[in-house]
C-alpha positions in Angstrom: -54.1 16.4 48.0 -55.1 13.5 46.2 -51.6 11.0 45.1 -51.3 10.1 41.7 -48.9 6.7 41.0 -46.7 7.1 38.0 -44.1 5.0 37.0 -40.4 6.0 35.8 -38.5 3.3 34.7 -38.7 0.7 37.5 -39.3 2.9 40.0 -42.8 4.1 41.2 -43.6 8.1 42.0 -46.1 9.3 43.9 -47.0 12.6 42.7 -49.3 15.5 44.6 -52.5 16.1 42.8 -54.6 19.5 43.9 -57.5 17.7 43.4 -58.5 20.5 40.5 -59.5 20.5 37.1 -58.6 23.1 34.1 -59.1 23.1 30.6 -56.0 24.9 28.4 -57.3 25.6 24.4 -54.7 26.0 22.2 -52.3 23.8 24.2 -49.8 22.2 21.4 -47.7 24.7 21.1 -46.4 27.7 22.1 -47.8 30.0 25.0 -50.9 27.6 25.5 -48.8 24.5 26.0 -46.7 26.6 28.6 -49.8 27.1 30.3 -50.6 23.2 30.2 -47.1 23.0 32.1 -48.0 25.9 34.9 -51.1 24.0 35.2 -49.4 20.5 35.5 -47.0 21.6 37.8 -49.3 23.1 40.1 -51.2 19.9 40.4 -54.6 20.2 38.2 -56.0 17.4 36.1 -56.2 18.7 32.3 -58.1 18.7 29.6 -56.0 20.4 26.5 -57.4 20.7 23.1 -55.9 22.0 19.9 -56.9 21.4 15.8 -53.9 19.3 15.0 -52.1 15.9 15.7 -49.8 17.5 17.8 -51.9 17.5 20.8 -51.5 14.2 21.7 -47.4 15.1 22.0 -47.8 17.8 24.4 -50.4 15.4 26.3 -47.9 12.7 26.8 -45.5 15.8 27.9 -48.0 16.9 30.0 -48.5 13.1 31.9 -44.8 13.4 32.8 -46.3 15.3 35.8 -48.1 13.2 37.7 -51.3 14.5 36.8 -54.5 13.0 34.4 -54.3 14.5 30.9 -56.9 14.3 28.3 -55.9 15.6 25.0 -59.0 16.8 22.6 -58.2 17.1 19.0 -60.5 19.5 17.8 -61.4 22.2 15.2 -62.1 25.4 17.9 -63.4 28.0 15.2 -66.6 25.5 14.6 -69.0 25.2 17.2 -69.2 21.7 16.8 -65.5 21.6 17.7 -65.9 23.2 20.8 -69.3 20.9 21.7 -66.8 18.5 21.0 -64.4 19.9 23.7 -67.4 20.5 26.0 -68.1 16.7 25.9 -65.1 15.9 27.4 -65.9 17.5 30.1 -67.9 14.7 31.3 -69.6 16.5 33.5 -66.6 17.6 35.5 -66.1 20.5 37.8 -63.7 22.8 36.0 -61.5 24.8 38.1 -60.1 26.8 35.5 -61.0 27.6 32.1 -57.5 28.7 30.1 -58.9 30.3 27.1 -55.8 30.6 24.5 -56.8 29.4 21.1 -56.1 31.8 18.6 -54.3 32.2 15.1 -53.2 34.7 13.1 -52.4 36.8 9.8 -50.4 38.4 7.9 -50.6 40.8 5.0 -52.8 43.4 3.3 -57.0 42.6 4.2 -57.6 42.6 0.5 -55.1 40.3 -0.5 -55.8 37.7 2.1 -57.7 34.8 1.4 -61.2 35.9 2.6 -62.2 32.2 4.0 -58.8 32.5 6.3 -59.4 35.6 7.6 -62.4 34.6 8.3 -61.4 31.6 10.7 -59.1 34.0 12.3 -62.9 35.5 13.6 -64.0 32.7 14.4 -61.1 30.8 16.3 -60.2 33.8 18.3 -63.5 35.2 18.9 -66.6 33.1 18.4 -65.2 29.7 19.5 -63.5 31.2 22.6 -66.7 33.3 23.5 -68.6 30.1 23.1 -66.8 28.0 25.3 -67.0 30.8 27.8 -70.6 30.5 27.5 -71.0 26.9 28.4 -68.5 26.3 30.6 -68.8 30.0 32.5 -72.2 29.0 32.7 -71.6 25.8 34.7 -68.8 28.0 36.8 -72.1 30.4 37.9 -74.0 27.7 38.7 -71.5 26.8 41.6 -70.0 29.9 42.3 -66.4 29.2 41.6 -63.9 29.5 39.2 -61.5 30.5 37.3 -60.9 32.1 33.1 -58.3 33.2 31.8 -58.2 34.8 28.3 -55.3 35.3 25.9 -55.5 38.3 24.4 -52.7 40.7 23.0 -51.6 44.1 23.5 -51.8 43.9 19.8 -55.7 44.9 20.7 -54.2 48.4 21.7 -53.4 49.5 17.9 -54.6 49.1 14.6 -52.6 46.2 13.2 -52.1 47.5 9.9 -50.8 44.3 7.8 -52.6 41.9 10.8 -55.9 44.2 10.5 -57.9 41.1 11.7 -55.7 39.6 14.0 -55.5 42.9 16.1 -59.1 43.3 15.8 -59.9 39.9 17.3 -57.4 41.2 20.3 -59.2 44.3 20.9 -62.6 42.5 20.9 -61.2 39.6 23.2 -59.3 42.7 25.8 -63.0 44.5 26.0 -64.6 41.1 26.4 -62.4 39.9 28.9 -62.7 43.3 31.3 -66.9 43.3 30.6 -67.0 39.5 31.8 -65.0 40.4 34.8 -67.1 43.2 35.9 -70.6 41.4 35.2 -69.4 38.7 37.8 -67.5 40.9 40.2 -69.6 40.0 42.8 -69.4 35.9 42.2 -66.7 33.5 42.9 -65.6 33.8 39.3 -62.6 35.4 38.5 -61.3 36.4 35.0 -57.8 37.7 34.2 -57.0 39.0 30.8 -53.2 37.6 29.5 -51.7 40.4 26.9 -48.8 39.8 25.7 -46.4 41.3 23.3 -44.4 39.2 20.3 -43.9 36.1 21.8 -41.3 33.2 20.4 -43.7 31.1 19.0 -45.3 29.2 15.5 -47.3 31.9 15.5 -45.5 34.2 12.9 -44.2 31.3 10.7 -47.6 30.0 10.8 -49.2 33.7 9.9 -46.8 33.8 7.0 -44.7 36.8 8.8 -41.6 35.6 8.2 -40.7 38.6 5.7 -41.8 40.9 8.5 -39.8 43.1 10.9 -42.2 42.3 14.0 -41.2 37.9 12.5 -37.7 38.2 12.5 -36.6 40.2 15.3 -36.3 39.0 18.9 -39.1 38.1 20.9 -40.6 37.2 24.3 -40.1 33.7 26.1 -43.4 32.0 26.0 -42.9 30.0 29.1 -42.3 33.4 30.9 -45.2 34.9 29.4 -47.3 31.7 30.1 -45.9 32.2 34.0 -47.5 35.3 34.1 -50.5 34.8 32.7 -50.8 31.8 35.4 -49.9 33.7 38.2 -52.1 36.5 37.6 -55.1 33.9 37.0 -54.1 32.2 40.1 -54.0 35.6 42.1 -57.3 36.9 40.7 -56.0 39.7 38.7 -57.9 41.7 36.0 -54.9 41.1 33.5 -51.3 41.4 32.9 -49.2 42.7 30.2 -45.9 41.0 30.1 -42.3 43.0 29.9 -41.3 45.9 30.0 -41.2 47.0 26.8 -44.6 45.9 26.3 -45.7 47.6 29.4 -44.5 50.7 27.8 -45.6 50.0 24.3 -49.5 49.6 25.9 -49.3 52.5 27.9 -48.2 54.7 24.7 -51.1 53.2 22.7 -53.7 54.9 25.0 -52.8 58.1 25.2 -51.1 58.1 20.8 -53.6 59.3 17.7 -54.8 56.2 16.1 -53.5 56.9 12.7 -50.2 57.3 14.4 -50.4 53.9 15.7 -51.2 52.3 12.6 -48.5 54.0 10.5 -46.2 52.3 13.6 -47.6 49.0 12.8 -46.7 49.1 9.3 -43.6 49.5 9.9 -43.3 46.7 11.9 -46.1 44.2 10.5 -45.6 45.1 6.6 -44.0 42.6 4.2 -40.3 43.4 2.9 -39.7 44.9 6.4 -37.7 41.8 7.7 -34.2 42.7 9.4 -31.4 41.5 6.8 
């Protein structure tokens, strides 16, 4: 354990550092900066990015700790955001790769703005598959590591009314399981995080506040974040979080597709917010 001196008012505090190093995307707000904290509790150096101001909040947070945080404002849907996140690196060993960028949205395909759906695509699949790349790439070449990937049981079902969103889910819960097998036999571990609605920005910011799926009660992110740690840290293929997700995913393997879209609707449609 390497100490790390911090100061608290006039008193200094020596905290434990485990010597390791992750990188958490998506880390503002939310079930990314949750991971941050699992991270910073356990000890690893960070390196958090997110494309907004508020990253450089959750990185003074995150220094309450103990540890070294780096905060990375960045656009992750460009790839010359995520080179940007890659040159932060510096070089460094990275223990663990937290892979939770992602955005959403609401409404009918056709109405949405096309250039928004679009950056949905691209934030939740082609930047987070592109980071993989380089830094999975540097993970191989040393034979160690750690990725975790957010994904969503939302990629069980057609997301009528979030047909994009659930899309990028099912691509990133297929990618996730493929990765894993391809380096079965390496040092590399990846664990697949699939939550159900979670109490985040994420609906407010999707424009689902008129939805039932918005409004109602939700998940605790930290919990969810927990899990999603836990399971990394264990080396498990994934983890669905609750009970009622559990269930929900288990239906959605075995239930007609058009069946699980009329479901959606009901849930995911504008108007259907609970009075």
């Amino acid at each position: 354990m390497l100490p790390i001196n911090v100061r608290s008012g006039d008193q200094e505090i020596v905290m434990p550092s485990n010597g390791q190093f992750a990188i958490v995307t998506g880390a503002s707000t939310g079930i990314g900066l949750e991971l941050a904290r699992c991270c910073a509790r356990d000890g690893f150096d960070l390196l958090i990015a997110a494309d907004e101001p508020e990253i450089e909040v959750a990185a003074g947070e995150l220094r309450e700790f103990g540890g070294r945080v780096e905060a990375v404002q960045a656009d992750l849907s460009t790839t010359q955001g995520v080179d940007k996140l890659y040159a932060a690196i510096h070089g460094r060993r990275v223990d663990a790769l937290l892979a939770n960028a992602g955005i959403g949205l609401g409404r009918a395909f056709l109405d949405q703005d096309f250039r928004k759906a679009r950056r949905v695509i691209d934030t939740n699949i082609t930047g987070t598959v592109y980071l993989i790349h380089r830094v999975g790439n540097d993970m191989r070449q040393r034979n160690a590591g750690r990725i975790l990937i957010t994904g969503s049981i939302a990629g069980f079902m057609p997301g009528s009314f979030q047909a994009v969103y659930n899309g990028t889910k099912a691509f990133l819960d297929s990618f996730s399981f493929a990765l894993r097998e391809e380096l079965r036999d390496t040092g590399i571990t990846v664990t697949c995080l699939m939550p159900g609605a979670t109490e985040t920005e994420f609906f407010r910011r999707a424009d689902m506040m008129d939805t039932r799926v918005g409004t109602t009660k939700k998940d605790n992110a930290a919990e969810v974040a927990k899990a999603g740690f836990d399971a990394m840290m264990d080396g498990d293929a994934d983890v669905v979080t609750g009970l009622k997700n559990k269930i929900q995913s288990a239906v959605a393997h075995v239930m007609p597709a058009g069946v699980l879209a009329r479901q959606h609707r009901r849930m995911a449609q504008p108007g259907t917010a609970k009075s």
